[in-house]
N, C-alpha and C positions, 0 to 999 in steps of 0.2 A: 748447535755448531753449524758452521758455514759448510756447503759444499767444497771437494776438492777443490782449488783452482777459482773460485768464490772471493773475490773481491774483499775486506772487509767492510769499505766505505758502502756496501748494498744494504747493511743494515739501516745505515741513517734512511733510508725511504722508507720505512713503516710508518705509518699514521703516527703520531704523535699527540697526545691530550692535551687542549689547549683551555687555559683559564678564561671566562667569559669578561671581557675588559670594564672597566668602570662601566661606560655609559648605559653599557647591557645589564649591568648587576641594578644600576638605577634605575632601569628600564621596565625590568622584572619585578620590583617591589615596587612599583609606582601600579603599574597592572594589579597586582596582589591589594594595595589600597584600595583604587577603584571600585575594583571589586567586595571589598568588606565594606566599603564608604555604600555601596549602592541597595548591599542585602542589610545594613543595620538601620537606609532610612526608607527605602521603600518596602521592604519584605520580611526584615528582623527584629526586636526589639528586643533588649534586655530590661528582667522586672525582679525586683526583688520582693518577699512575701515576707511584709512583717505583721502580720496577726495570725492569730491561731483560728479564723471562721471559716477556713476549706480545710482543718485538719479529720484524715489522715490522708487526704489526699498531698495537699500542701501543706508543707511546716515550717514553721517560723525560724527564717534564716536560706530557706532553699531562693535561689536564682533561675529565672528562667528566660527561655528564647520564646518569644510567641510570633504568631503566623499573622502576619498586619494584613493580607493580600485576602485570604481565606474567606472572609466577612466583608471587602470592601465591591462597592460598587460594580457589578462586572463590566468588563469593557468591551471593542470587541473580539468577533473570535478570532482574531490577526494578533491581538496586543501580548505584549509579554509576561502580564497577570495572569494569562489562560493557560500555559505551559509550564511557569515557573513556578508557581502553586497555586492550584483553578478555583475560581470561585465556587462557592457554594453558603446555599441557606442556612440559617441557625436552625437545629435542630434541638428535641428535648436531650437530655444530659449531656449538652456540649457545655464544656465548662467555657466562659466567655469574661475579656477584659471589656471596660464600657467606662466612659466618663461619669463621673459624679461630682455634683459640686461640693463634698467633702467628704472622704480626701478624693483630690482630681480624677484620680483611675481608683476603681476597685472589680476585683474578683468574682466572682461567683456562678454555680449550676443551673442553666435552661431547667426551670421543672413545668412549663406552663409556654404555648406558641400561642400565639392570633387565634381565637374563637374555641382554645380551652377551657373547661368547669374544673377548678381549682377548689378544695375543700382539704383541710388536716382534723382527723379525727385522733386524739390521744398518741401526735405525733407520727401517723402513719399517713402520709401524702395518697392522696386519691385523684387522678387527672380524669375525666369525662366518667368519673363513678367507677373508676376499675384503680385497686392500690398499686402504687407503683414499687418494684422490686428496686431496693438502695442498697446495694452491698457496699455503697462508699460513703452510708452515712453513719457517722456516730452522734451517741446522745452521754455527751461526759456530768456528772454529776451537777445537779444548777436547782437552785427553789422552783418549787410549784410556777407555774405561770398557764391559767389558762387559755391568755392569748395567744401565748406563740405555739400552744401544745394544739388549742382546736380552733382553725381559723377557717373563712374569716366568722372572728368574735360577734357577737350580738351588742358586746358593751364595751366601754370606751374604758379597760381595767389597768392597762402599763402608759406608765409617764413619757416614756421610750416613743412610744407613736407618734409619727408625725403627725399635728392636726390636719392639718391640707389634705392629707393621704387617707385618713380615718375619715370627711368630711366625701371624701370622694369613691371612698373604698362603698360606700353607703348604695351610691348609683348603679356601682356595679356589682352587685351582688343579688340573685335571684335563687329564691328556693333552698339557700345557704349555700349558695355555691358563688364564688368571685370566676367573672365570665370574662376572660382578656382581650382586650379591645383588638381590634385591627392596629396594628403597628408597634405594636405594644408585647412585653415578654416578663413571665414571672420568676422570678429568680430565687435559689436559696442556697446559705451555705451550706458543707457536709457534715461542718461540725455544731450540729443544730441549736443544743442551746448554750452557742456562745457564738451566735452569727447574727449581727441587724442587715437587715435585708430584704424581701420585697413586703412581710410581715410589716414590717415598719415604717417605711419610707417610701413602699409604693413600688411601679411598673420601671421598668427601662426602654423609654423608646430604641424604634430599631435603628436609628442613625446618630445613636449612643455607641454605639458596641463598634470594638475598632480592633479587638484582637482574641486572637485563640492558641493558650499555650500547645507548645508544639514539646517541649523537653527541659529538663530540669540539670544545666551546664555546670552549677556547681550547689553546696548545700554546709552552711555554717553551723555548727552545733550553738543555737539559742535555746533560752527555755522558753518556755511557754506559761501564759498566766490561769491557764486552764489544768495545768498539772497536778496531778494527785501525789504524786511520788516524788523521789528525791528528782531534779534538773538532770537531764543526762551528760553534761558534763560536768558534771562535781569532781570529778577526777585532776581538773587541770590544775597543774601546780602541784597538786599533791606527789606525783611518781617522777624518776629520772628516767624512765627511760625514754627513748627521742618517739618510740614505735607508739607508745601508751600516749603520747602527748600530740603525735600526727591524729594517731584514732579521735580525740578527745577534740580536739580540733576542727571537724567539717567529719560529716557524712559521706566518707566516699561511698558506700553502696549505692548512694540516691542520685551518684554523679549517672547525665546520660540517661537516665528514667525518661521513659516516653509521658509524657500524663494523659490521663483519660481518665 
């Protein structure tokens, strides 16, 4: 209520909220672009995971955001790669994206840097003679194979090995240990035997590797061809209700998972 004697027209002076006009509303979503156009080509990338050879780390169907900056070149200490996520070296158990000439990009775990002794004994990975702790690795049911159980092998026993790699792998191997050259990085999946990877096809150089998952933005319920049990979603189609059929639909627990 107005004071005695209180005008009414003193109300019209209050601030009033004002709607931001077109050019400002275009202005603000052109900003907003920019900005998504600049983190999805210099700093973000989206990747989808369609094999089951980082499971249970990764699963087939999960989406990810990975760190392009993380692994590149550093620049210098002025540039906006230092600040807006700073360089740094591959490290062992960084999981790492890296070109390959089939398919273009693939996946897979640092277990082996520049002037490591890499040796698998009956599946248990050993780096410079000490076994390494894998609580992210599993070994899902698969036939005997003693190449990929104890490497590197003495004899040329899987069809799966590249010759080139196997012809090379020869040079570098001392005292039954594979010895990783300067430049050079031994890679493996988590989900061991159902992952080809440096077992078979060899090193990755270091100006291969181009990215480092950073989080896991959405996640599809696929099956897997590694599966023992029924698909996890066998359900779909089967129930009405909308909540059974969102579940059944994408992994929301795994929405937003950091990986490591």
């Amino acid at each position: 209520m107005t004071a005695p004697g209180q005008p009414m027209a003193a109300l019209e002076a209050l601030p009033a909220h004002r709607l931001p006009t077109v050019a400002e509303a275009l202005a603000s979503l052109l900003s907003t672009v920019v900005v998504a156009l600049f983190l999805l080509t210099f700093v973000l990338q989206p990747f989808l995971i369609p094999s089951e050879s980082m499971e249970r780390t990764l699963l087939v169907g999960d989406f990810l955001l990975v760190n392009k900056q993380v692994f590149a070149p550093a620049g210098s200490a002025g540039s906006p790669d230092r600040w807006i996520l700073p360089y740094r070296e591959v490290r062992r158990g960084d999981i790492i994206v890296f070109h390959h000439p089939s398919p273009p990009y693939l996946i897979k775990r640092v277990l082996g840097v520049p002037g490591d002794r890499i040796r698998m004994e009956d599946t248990r990975v050993l780096v410079n003679g000490v076994t390494v702790a894998e609580p992210y690795a599993v070994y899902e049911p698969a036939p005997p194979n003693p190449f990929r159980d104890n490497f590197p092998a003495r004899i040329y026993t899987d069809p799966n090995v590249d010759p080139g790699w196997w012809e090379q792998l020869q040079s570098l191997t001392h005292n039954g240990e594979l010895v990783v050259p300067q430049g050079e990085y031994f890679v493996l999946g988590d989900n061991r035997n159902h992952s080809k990877d440096s077992r078979y096809w060899g090193l990755v150089p270091r100006d291969a590797i181009v990215a480092r998952p950073l989080v896991i933005y959405f996640s599809l319920r696929r099956p897997s061809t590694t599966d023992t049990g029924p698909a996890a979603d066998d359900r779909l189609g089967h129930g009405g209700e909308v909540a059974g059929r969102l579940n059944s639909f994408a992994r929301w627990h795994r929405i937003f998972q950091v990986v490591h």
